[in-house]
N, C-alpha and C positions, 0 to 999 in steps of 0.2 A: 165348623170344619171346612166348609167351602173358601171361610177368608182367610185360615192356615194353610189350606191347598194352592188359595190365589197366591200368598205370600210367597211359596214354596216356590211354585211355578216362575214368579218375577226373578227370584234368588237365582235359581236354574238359569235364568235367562242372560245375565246380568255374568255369572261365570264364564259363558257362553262368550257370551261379547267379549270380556276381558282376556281369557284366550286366545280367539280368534287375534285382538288386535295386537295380543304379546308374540303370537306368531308371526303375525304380517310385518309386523316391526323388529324382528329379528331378521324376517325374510330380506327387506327394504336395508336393514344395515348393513348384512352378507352382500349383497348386490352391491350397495355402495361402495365397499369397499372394495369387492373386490373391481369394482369399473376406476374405484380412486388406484388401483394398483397397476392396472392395466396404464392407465396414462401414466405414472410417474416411472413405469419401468420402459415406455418406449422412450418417451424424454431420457430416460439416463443411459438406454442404448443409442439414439441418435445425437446426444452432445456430444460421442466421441468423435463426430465430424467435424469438429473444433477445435479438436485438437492439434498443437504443432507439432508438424514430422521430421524437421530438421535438427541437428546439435543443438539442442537446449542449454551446452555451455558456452555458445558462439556467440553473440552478441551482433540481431541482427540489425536492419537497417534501421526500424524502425522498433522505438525503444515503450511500450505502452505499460507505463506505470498503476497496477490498478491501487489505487487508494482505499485503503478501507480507511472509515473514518475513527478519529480519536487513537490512532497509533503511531503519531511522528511523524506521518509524510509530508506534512507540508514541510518540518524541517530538512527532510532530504528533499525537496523540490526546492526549495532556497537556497541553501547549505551544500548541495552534493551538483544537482541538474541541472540548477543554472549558471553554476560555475562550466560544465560541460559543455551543453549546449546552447546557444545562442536565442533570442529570443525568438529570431528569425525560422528559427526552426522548430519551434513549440508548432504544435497542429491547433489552426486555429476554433477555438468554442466556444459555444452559446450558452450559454451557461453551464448546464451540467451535461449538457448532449450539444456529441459532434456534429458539428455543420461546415463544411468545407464553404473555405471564403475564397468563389472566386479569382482574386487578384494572389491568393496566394496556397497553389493547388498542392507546391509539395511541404511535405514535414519529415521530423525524424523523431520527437519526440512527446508523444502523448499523457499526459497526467489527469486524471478526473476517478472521481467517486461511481464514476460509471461498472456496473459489473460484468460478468467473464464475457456477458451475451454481445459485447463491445466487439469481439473477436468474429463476431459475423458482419460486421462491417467493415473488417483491415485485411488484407493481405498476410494470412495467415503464415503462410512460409517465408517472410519475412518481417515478422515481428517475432520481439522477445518479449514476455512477463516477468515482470519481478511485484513484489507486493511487499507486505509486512503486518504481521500478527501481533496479538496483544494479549493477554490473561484475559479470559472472558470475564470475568471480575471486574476488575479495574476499566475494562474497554466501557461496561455497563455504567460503572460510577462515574466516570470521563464523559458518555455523552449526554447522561443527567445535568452532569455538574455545567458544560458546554451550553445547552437545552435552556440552565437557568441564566446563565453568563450573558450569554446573548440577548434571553430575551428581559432581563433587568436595564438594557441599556433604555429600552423604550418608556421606563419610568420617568423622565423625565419631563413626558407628557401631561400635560392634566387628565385624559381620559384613555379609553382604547380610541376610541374612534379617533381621537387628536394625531395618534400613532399610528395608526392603517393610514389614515391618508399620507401621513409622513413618509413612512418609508413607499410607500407608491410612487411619489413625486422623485425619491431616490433610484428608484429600481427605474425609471423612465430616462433616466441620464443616461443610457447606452455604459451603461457600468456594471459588472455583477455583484454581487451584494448573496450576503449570507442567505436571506433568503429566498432564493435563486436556484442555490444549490443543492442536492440530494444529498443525507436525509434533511438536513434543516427546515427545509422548504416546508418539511410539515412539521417536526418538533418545535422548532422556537416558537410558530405563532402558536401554537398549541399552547405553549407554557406563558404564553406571554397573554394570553386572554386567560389565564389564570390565576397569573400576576396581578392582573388590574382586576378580577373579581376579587383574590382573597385583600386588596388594598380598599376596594370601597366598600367589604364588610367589617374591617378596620376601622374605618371612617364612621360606618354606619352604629358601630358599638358603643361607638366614644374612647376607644381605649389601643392601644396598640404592645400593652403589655406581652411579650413573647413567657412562656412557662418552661418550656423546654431548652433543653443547654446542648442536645443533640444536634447542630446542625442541619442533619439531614431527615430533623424531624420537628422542624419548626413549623408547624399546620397556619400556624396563624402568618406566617409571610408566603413562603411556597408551599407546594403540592412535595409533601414526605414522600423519601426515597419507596418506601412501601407501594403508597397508590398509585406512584409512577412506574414500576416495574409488572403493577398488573393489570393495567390500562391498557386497552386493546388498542390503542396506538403503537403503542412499547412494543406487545407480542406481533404487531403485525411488521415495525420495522428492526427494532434494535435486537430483541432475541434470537440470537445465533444468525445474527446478519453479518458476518465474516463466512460463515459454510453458505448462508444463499447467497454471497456477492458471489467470490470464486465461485459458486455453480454457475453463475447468470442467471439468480430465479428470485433480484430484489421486487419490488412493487414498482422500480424504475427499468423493469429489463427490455430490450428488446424483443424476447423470442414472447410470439405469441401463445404458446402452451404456457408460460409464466404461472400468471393469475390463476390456472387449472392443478398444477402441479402444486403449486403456495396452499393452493384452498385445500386438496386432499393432505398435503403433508401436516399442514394444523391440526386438521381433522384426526388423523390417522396416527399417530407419532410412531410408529413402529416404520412407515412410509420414510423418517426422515433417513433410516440405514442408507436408503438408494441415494440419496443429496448428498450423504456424506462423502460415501465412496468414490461420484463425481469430484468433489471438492479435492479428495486429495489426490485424484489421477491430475486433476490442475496443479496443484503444487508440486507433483513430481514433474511434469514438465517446463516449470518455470525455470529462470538463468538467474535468479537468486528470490532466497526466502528469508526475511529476515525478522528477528524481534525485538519488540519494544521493549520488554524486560531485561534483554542483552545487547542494552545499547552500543557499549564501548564496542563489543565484539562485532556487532551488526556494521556498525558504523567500519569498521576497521573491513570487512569482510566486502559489504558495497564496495569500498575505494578499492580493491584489489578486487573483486570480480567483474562489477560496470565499470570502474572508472578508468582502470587502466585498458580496457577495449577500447573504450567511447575515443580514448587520446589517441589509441594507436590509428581506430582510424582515422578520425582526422588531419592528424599528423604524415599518416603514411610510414610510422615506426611503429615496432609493437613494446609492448612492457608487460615485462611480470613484474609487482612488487615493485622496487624502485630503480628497477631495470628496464631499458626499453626491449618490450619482447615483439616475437612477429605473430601476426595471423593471418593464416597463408590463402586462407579463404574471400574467395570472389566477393569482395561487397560492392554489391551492382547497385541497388534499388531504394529510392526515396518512395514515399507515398505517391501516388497519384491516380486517383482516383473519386468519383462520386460516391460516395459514404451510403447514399438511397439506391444503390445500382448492384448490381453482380459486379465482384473485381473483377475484371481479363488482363490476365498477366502480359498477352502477348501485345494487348491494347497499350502500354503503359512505356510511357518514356523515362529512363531513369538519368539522376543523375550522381556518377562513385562519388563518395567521399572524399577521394584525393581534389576533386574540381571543386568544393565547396573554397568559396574566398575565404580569406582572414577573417573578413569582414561577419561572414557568418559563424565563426565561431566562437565557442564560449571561451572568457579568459583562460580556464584550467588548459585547452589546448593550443594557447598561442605563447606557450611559453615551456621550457626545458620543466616540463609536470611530472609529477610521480606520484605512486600511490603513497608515500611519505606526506609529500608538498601537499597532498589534495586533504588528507587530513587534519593538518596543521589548519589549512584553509577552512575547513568544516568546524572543525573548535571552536574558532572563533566568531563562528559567522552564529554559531547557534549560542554564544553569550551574549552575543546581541538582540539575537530575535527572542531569545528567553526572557528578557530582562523587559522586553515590551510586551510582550504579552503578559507577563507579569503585574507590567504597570495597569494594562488595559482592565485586567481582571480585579484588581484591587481595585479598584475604581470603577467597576460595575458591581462585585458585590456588597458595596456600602451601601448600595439604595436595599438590600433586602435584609441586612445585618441584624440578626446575629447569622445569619445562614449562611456562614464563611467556611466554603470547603477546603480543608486541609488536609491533611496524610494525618495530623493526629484525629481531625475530626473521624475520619473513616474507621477508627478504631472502636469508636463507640455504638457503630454497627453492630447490631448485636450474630450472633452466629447463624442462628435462627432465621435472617433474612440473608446473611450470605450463602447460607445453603440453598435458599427457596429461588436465590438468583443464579447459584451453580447450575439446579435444575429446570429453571426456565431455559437454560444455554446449554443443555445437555449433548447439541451437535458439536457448540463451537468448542465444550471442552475438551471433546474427542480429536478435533483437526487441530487445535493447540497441542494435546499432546503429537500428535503427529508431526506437525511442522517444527516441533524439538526436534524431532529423530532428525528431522531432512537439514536442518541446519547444525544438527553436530556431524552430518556427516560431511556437508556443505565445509565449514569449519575447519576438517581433519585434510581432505581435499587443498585446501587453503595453504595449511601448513606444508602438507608434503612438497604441493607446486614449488612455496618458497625453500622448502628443504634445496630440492634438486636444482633452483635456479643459486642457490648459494653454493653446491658443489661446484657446479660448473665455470660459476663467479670462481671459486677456489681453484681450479685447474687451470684456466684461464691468467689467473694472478701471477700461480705459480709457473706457468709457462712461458709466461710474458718476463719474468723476475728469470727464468734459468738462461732465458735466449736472452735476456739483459746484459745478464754476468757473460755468459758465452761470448756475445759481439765487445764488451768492451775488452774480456782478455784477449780475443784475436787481434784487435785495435791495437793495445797494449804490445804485443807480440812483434804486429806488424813496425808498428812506432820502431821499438829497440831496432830492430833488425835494419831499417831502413838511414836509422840514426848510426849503428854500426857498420852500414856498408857505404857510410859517406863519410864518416870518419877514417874507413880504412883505405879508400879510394884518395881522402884529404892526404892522408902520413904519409902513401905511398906515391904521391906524387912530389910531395918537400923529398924526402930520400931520393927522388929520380934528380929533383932539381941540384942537392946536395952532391951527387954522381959528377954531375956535369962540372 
């Protein structure tokens, strides 16, 4: 009886405890969270200090393109920007973070993977955003596929180690290199020391037989799209990293609450509503929004929302569409400024765009441009840059063949992982669908502008064509009359002379 009483009594004791610590850890999760809610809601009350309070459809001095990665920007940084602006006016960078280069203090036009938190280092009332979204889907498979690209080219090393040092001695030339730059910087060697394991278990088998016909699930060359999407590299950079860029809350940010806000919003998921809603108050104040799934559109919608500002000012004309239009607003201000300092406006010497020489500008405005011409110009610039990239990629995914990413390969994705990647992205599918809204209305904006500058084009036609007709019938009028009163002046002086 005593050792069923002992028993009893440990049993008792043992519920006891388990209790206690299912309360205390309930207690401990309450608190968590809500201290995790506490910080992500002052952070999304204080980033609206960030935000710009001027015309967001005015096209300010300075132009800071945020790049989200694997959605075409670099074709409009080749293709559209640097036909605009000069190179002399790019702000100059350190690799993926701005560092002002002495000798060359002012800029106008900013391009990097850097995110929104970029904006507490620029002169907020003059700068403009624009950016460009992608299906979270396809953005995911694009920086896999990029991840493996990249870092296939270092197979042609004998080892890793033969390849770390190689690209060190690269990155040491004063030249930036892929990885350098945000996110790369950690995905490629990530995949690329994966590379050379799954290649010298390869080696070590004797065999290099591939069994699978899925591309994106050839285990024996790469790391399958599967244990790449749920790799806590993945989840910490690539999942719904378009709503932490536009917040400024990458693992690259500026803002010191970052790393705090990041950590409870993983944590938390119901925490990421407050990111979201930041992300799209950013998108509503940008001066264009554009996407990679609607290129043509996108493309056509840049040239006529940046391109034709970027000309007018330079130029000192303005254009809508492939009209020169005006913009009557003061643009005073270049960058100038130390990037690690408080801006002060009243500190800062500017110089207008009308003073910029020839010399600094990009070809699109040293010549009669339009947003016509700048398109034609864009077509053809991205058949070329397509056709090398092209080549480059062919020609790194031979080293890992058959793991050849294609548009058909993607098909054989099964659903089952496109789903479990929709909901890995469950923020950025929410600000994709939003930034549709913002660019069909961007879009309809677009057309009305060209509506009423084609009316006016039409009045204008017509006005110029009636006062046409008008001055040459007066012409006409005047002509007769003045040929008739010398003709009658001619008769009547023969009959005078005839008199005599």
């Amino acid at each position: 009886m005593r050792q069923k009483g002992h028993i009893f009594d440990v049993f008792v004791i043992l519920v006891v405890l388990f209790s206690v610590s299912t309360i205390t850890n309930a207690t401990e999760s309450k608190d968590g969270f809500n201290q995790c809610e506490h910080i992500v809601k002052q952070w999304a009350s204080s980033s609206l200090d960030l935000e710009v309070k001027n015309d967001k459809h005015v096209l300010q001095n300075l132009l800071f393109f945020l790049h989200v990665p694997r959605t075409g920007g670099r074709t409009y940084f080749h293709c559209f920007l640097k036909k605009l602006y000069a190179s002399s006016l790019e702000c100059p960078r350190s690799y993926d973070k701005l560092r002002i280069d002495p000798r060359k203090p002012k800029c106008r036009l900013l391009v990097t993977h850097d995110d929104y938190s970029m904006m507490s280092k620029l002169p907020k009332d003059e700068t403009s955003v624009v950016t460009i979204l992608r299906n979270p889907i396809d953005r995911v498979f694009s920086a896999y596929e990029f991840s493996v690209e990249v870092a296939a080219r270092f197979l042609v090393h004998p080892n890793l180690t033969s390849a770390t040092k190689m690209s060190g001695r690269v990155r040491s030339k004063n030249t930036v290199s892929t990885l350098d730059i945000w996110p790369w910087k950690y995905l490629v060697p990530w995949m690329r020391e994966d590379l050379f394991a799954r290649r010298d278990a390869r080696k070590q088998n004797g065999h290099s037989v591939v069994t699978s016909t899925n591309p994106y699930d050839t285990k024996e060359m790469v790391m399958p799209l599967h244990e790449y999407i749920n790799n806590p590299i993945a989840q910490d950079i690539i999942h719904n990293g378009a709503t932490f860029q536009v917040a400024g809350l990458t693992n690259n940010s500026y803002l010191t609450e970052a790393h705090d806000v990041r950590h409870c919003v993983l944590k938390y998921q119901s925490l990421g509503d407050y990111v979201l809603e930041v992300a799209k108050k950013r998108l509503d104040n940008m001066l264009y929004v554009g996407l990679t799934d609607n290129h043509k559109e996108s493309a056509t919608m840049f040239a006529n929302v940046v391109g034709t500002q970027a000309i007018s000012q330079f130029t000192g004309s303005g254009s809508h569409g492939d009209h020169p239009a005006k913009n009557n607003s003061e643009q005073s201000s270049l960058l100038e400024s130390d990037f690690d300092t408080t801006y002060h406006q009243s500190n800062s010497s500017y110089q207008k765009p009308n003073q910029i020489s020839s010399d600094e500008r990009g070809e699109a405005t040293k010549e009669n441009m339009t947003a016509g011409k700048l398109m034609d110009a864009y077509e053809s610039c991205i058949l070329n840059l397509r056709k090398s990239q092209s080549e480059r990629r062919v020609n790194s995914l031979k080293k890992i063949y058959p793991a050849n990413f294609t548009k058909e390969g993607r098909r054989q994705v099964s659903e089952a992982l496109l789903q479990e990647i929709s909901l890995l992205n469950h923020l950025d599918v929410e600000l994709y669908k939003y930034a549709q809204t913002i660019f069909a209305n961007q879009h309809k904006r677009m057309l009305q502008s060209k509506v009423v500058t084609n009316q006016l084009d039409t009045v204008f036609d017509n006005s110029y064509r009636t006062f046409s007709w008008e001055a040459i019938s007066v012409a006409v009028s005047v002509f007769f009359l003045v040929l008739f009163a010398v003709l009658f002046v001619t008769a009547k002086r023969r009959t005078s002379k005839l008199k005599l």
